[in-house]
Backbone as CSV, one residue per row, in Angstrom:
resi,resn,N_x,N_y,N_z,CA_x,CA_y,CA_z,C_x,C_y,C_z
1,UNK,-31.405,-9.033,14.201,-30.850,-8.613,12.930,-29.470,-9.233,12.769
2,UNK,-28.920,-9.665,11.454,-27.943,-10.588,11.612,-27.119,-9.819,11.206
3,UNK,-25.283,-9.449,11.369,-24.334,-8.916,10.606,-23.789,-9.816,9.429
4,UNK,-24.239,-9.004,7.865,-23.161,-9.713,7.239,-21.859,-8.814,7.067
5,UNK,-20.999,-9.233,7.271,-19.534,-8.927,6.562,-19.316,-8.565,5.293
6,UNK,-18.438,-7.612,4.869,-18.172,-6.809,4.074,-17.519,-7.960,2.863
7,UNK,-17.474,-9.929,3.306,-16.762,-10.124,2.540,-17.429,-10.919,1.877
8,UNK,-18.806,-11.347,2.374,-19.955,-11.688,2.012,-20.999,-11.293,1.030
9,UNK,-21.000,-9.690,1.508,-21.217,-8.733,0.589,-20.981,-8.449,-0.722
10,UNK,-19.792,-8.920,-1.034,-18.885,-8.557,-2.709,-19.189,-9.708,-3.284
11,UNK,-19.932,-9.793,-4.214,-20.206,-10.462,-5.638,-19.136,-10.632,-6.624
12,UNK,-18.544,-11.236,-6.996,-17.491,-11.361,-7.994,-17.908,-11.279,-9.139
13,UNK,-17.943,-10.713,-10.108,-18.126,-10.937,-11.190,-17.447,-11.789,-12.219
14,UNK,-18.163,-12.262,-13.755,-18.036,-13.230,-14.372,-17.488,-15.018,-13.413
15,UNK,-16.909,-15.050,-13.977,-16.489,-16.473,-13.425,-15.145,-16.187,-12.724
16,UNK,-14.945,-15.198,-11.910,-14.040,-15.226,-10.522,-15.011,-15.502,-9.036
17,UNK,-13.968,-15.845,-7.957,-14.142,-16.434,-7.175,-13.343,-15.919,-5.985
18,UNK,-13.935,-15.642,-4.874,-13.087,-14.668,-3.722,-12.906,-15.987,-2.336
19,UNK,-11.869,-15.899,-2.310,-11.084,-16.942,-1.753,-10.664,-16.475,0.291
20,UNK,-11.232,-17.084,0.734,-9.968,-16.497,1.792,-9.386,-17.819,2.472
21,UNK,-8.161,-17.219,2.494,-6.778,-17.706,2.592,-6.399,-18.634,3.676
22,UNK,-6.761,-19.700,3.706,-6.349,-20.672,5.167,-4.729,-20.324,5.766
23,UNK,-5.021,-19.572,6.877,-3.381,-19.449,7.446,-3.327,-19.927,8.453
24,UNK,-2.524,-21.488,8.878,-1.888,-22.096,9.631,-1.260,-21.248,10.896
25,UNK,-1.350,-21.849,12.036,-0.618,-21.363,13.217,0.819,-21.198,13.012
26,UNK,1.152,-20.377,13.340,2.938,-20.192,13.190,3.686,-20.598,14.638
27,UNK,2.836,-20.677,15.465,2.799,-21.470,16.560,2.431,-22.900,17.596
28,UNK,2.875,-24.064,17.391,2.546,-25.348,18.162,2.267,-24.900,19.016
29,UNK,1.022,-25.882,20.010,0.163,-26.069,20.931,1.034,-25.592,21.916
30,UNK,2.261,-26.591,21.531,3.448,-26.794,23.172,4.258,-25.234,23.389
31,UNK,4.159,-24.253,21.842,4.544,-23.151,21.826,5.738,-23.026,21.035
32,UNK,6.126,-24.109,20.691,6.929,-24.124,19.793,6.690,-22.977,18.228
33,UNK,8.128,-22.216,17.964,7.515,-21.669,16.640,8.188,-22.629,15.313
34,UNK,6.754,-22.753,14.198,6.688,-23.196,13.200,7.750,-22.767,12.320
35,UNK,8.867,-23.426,11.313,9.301,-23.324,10.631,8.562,-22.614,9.254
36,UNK,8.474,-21.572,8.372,7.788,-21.096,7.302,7.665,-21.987,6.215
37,UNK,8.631,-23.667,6.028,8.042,-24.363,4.947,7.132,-25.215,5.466
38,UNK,6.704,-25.773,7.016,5.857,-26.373,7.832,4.607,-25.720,7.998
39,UNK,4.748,-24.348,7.690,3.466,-23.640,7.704,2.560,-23.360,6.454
40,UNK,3.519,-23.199,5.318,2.975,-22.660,3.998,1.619,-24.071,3.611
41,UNK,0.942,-23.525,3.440,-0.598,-24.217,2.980,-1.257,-23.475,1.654
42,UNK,-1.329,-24.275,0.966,-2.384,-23.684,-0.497,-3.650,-23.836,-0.126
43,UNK,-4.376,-23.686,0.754,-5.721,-23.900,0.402,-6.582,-22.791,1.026
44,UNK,-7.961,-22.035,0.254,-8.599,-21.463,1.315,-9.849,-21.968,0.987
45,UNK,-11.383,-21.484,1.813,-12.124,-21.000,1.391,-13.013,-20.376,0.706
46,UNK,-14.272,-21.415,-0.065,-14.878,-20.158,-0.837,-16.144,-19.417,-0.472
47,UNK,-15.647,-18.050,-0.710,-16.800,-17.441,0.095,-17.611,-16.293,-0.644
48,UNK,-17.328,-16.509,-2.185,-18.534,-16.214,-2.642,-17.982,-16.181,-3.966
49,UNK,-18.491,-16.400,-5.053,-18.803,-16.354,-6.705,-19.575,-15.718,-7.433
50,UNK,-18.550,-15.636,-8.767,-19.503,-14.864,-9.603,-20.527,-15.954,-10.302
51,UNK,-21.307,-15.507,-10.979,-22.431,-16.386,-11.678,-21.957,-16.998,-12.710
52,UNK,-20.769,-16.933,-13.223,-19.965,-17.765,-14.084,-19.941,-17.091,-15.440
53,UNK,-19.017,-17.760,-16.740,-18.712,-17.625,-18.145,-19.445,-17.464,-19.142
54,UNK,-19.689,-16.676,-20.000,-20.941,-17.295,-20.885,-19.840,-16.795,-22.099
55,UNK,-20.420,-17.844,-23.114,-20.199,-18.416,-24.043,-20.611,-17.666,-25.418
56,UNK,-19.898,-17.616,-26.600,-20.544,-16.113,-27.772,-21.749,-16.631,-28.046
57,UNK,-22.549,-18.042,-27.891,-23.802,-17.621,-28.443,-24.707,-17.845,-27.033
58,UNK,-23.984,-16.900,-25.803,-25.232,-16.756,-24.869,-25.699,-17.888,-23.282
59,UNK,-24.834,-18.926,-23.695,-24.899,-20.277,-22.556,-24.417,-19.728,-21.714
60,UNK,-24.664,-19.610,-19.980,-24.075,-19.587,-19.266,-23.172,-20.808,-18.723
61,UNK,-22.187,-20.952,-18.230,-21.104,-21.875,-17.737,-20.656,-21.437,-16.261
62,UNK,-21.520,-22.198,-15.584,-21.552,-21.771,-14.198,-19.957,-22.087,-13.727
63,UNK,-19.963,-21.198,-12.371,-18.397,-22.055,-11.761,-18.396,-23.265,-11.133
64,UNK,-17.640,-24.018,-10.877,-16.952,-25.414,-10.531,-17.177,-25.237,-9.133
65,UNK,-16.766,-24.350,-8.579,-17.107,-24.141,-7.071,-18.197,-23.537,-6.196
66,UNK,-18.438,-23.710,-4.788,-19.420,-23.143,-4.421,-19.285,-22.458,-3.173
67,UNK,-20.191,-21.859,-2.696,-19.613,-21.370,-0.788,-19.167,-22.327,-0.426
68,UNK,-18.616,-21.686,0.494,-17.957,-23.415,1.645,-17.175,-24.198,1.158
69,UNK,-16.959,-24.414,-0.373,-15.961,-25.332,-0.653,-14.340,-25.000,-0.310
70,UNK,-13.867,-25.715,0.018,-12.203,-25.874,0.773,-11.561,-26.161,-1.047
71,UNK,-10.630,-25.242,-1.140,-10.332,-25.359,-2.588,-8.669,-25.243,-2.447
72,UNK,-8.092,-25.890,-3.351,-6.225,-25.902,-3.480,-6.261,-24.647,-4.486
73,UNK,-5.071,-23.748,-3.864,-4.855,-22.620,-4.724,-3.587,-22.775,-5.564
74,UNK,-3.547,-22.127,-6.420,-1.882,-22.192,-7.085,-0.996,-21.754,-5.735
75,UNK,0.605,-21.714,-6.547,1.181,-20.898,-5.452,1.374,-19.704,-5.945
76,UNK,1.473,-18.990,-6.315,1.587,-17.406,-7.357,0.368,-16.871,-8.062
77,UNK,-0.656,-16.644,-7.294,-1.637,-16.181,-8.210,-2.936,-15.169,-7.896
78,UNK,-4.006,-14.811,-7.958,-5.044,-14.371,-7.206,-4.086,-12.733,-7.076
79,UNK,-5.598,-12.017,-7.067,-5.540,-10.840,-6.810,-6.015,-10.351,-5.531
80,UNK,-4.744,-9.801,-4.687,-5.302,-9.684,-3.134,-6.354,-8.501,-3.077
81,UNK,-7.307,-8.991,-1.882,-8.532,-7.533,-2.307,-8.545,-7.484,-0.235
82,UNK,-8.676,-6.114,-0.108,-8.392,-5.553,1.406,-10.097,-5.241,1.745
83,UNK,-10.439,-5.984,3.146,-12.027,-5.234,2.580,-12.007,-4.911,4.550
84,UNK,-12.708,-3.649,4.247,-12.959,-2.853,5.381,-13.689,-3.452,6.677
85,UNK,-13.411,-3.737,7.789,-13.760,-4.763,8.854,-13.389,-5.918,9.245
86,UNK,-12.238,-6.659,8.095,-12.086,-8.050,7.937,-10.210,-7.814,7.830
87,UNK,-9.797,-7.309,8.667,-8.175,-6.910,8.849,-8.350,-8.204,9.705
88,UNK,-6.461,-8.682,9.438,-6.364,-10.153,9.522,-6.585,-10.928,8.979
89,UNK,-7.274,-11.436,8.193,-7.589,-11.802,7.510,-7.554,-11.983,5.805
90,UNK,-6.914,-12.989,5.150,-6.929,-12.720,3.738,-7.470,-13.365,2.410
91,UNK,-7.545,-12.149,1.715,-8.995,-12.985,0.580,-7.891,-12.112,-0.115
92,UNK,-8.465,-13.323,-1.665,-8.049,-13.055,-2.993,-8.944,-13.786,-3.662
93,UNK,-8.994,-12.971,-5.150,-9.966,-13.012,-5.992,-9.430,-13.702,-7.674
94,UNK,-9.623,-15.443,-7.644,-9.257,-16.287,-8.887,-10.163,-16.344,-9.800
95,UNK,-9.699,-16.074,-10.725,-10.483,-17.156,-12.080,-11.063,-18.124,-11.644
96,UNK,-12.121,-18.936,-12.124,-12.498,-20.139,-11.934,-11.779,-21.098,-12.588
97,UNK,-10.792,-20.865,-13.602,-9.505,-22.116,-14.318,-8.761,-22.156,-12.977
98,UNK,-8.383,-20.582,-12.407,-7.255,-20.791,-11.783,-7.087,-21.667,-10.877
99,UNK,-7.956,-22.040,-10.105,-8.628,-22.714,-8.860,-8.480,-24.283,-9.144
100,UNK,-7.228,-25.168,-8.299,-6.645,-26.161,-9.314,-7.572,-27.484,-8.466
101,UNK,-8.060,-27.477,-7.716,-8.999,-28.317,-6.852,-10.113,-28.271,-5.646
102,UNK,-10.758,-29.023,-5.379,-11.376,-28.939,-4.877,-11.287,-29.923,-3.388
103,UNK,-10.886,-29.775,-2.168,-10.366,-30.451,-1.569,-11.585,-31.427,-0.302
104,UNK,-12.070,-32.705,-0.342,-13.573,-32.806,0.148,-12.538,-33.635,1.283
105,UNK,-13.559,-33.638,2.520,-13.234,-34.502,3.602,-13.053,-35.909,3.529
């Protein structure tokens, strides 16, 4: 039987998108500690979507993104959401405008 996570679980509705938060080591290998502008990173994870926008006469307008995509976040934005089992960890929940890229290997 497989565990899913509580963060897996949450469906976003309309065309938002639940993000979690890539956080950088605050610590080098050698142990050195990271300066806070050497650490700050915009980008997380997407780990799950709503089914997207629809339009007044009825079109759906899917989102731009998908699981798994590595996405650039604003810096000021997203609504932080706390989900039960997944402490440490951080997710926030964008618009699909808000979401300013899509970042591919």
């Amino acid at each position: 039987m497989s565990v899913v996570t509580a963060a897996k679980r949450l469906v976003p509705l309309l065309d938002r998108v639940l993000v979690e938060k890539i956080v950088p080591p605050t610590v080098s290998a050698a142990g050195i500690l990271l300066p806070e502008t050497t650490t700050k990173v915009n980008s997380g994870i997407v780990i799950s979507t709503g089914p997207g926008m629809k339009t007044k006469d009825g079109t759906l307008i899917p989102c731009d993104v998908k699981t798994g995509d590595t996405v650039l976040l604003p810096e000021y934005d997203g609504t932080p959401v706390k989900l039960k089992g997944e402490e440490g960890k951080e997710f926030l929940l964008y618009r699909n405008d808000d979401l300013l890229g899509i970042l591919e290997d």
